[in-house]
Structure formats: structure tokens, C-alpha cells
C-alpha positions in Angstrom: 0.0 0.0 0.0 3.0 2.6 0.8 4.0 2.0 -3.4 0.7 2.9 -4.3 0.7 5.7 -1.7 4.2 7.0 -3.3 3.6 7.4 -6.8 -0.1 8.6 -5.7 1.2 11.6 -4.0 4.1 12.2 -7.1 1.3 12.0 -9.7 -0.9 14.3 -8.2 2.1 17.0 -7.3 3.0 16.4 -10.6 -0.5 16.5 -12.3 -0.9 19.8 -10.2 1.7 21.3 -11.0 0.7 21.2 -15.1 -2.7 22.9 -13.7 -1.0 25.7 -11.8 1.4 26.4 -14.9 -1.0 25.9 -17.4 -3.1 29.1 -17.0 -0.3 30.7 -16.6 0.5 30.3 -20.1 -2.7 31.2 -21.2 -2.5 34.8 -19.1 0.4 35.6 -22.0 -1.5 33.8 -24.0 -4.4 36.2 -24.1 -1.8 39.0 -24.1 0.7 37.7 -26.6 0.5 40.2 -30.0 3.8 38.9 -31.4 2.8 35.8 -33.9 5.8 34.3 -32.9 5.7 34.6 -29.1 2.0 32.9 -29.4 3.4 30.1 -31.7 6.0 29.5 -29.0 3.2 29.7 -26.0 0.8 27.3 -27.8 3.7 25.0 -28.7 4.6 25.3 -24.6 0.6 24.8 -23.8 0.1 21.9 -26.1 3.2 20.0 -24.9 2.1 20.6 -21.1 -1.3 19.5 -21.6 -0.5 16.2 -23.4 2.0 15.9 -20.6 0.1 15.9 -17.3 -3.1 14.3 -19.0 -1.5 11.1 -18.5 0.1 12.1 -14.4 -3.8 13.3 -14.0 -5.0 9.7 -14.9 -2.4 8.3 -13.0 -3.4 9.8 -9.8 -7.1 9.4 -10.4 -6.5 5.4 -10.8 -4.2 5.0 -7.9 -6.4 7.1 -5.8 -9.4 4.7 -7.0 -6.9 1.3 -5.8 -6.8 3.5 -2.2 -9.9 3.7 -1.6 -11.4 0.9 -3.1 -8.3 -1.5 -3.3 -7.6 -0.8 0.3 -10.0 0.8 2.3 -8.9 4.4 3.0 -11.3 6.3 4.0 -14.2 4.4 2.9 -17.9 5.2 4.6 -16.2 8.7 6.1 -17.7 11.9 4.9 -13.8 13.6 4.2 -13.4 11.0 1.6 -16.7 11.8 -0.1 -15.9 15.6 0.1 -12.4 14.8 -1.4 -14.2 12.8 -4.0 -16.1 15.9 -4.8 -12.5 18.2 -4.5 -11.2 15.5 -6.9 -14.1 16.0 -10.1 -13.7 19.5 -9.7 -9.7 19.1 -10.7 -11.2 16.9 -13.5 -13.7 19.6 -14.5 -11.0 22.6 -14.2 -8.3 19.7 -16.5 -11.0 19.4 -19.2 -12.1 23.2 -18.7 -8.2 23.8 -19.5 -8.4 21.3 -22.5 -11.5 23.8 -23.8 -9.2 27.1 -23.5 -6.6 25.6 -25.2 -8.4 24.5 -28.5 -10.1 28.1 -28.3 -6.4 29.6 -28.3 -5.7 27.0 -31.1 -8.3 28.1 -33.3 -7.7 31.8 -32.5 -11.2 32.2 -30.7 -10.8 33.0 -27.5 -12.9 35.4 -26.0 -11.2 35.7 -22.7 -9.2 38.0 -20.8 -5.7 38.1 -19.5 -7.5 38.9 -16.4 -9.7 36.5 -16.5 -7.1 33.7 -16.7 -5.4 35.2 -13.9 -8.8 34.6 -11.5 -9.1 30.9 -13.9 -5.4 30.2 -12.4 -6.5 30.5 -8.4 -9.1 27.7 -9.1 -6.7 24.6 -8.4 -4.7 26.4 -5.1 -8.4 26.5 -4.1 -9.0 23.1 -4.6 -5.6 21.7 -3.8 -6.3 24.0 -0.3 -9.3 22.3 0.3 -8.1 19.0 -0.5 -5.4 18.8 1.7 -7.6 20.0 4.7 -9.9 17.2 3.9 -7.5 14.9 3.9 -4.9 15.6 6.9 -7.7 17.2 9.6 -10.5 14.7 8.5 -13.1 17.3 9.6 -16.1 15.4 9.7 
């Protein structure tokens, strides 16, 4: 169980740390007026995404052998508020995949501001996660 503990923990940090970075690159994104400096962030976007879809999974099916494989924090209300924490990482992941094919096909409507509030959603989550799962409120 500590294995699949491990490389739990390492795919979500890593997972996480393509959604923090992500909307990053989509703040110059929505700013970028250089053809070549938005070539170079979508290439940098496009890479990221296709590189912590796969950590994203990873965590999501080792955090599925946890709980179901071995019991943590099964029938405990933390867990099913976690559960909740998790699909909106999923939501925000696919919600990134949106933004980027809007950037790709030069429609996006959005702000540089507005990715800047879009790129506080995951600390938010990740904050409320992590309660969740070290106090075990409830």
C-alpha cells in the first residue's frame, strides 16, 4: 500500500503542478501580439497538456486502488468531500483542455484577467483538498 501511496502523492504533485502552470501560459497567452511569441506559448501549452493528461490519470486510478483496493477512508464523509475536491480538478483539467483549443483556433474570448482569477481555481482546490485529507473534519 505505501508504493501505491508514493507514486499517488508524485502524480498528483506532478498533475498539479501542469494545472498551476497551465493558465499561466494562457494569461500571456491572451496578451501575446507577437505571432511568434503565441506560436511558442501554444507549442509550450500543447506540450504541457499532453504531458500531465497522463500524471492526471495516473493519480485518479491510484487514488481509485486506495480507496477501493484498500480501504482508506471508505464510509467517512472527508473522503466523499475529497471525491467531490477531486471531479472538480477533473472539471477545471477538461475546462483547460477547452481554452486551449479556443487559443488554437484563435477564438478566444477571454481576458488576460480572467485567466489570472481561472489560475486561483486549483490552489483553491488543492487547499481544500489537503484540509480534507490531513484534519478529517467530519
Amino acid at each position: 500500500m505505501l508504493w501505491v501511496k508514493t507514486f499517488h502523492i508524485l502524480f498528483v504533485v506532478s498533475w498539479f503542478a501542469g494545472l498551476f502552470y497551465l493558465p499561466r501560459i494562457y494569461v500571456n497567452l491572451a496578451q501575446a501580439d507577437d505571432p511568434a511569441v503565441r506560436a511558442t506559448l501554444l507549442g509550450m501549452a500543447g506540450r504541457l497538456y499532453r504531458f500531465m493528461t497522463p500524471l492526471g490519470i495516473l493519480a485518479l486510478i491510484l487514488g481509485v486502488i486506495l480507496w477501493l483496493g484498500y480501504g482508506i477512508g471508505q464510509g467517512q464523509g472527508w473522503l466523499h468531500a475529497k471525491l467531490l475536491g477531486v471531479l472538480g480538478l477533473a472539471v477545471f483539467h477538461l475546462a483547460c483542455r477547452r481554452h486551449l483549443r479556443a487559443f488554437t483556433m484563435g477564438a478566444n474570448r477571454h481576458s488576460h484577467q480572467y485567466f489570472r482569477w481561472f489560475n486561483e481555481i486549483p490552489v483553491l482546490l488543492l487547499l481544500l483538498i489537503l484540509i480534507l485529507v490531513v484534519v478529517k473534519p467530519f
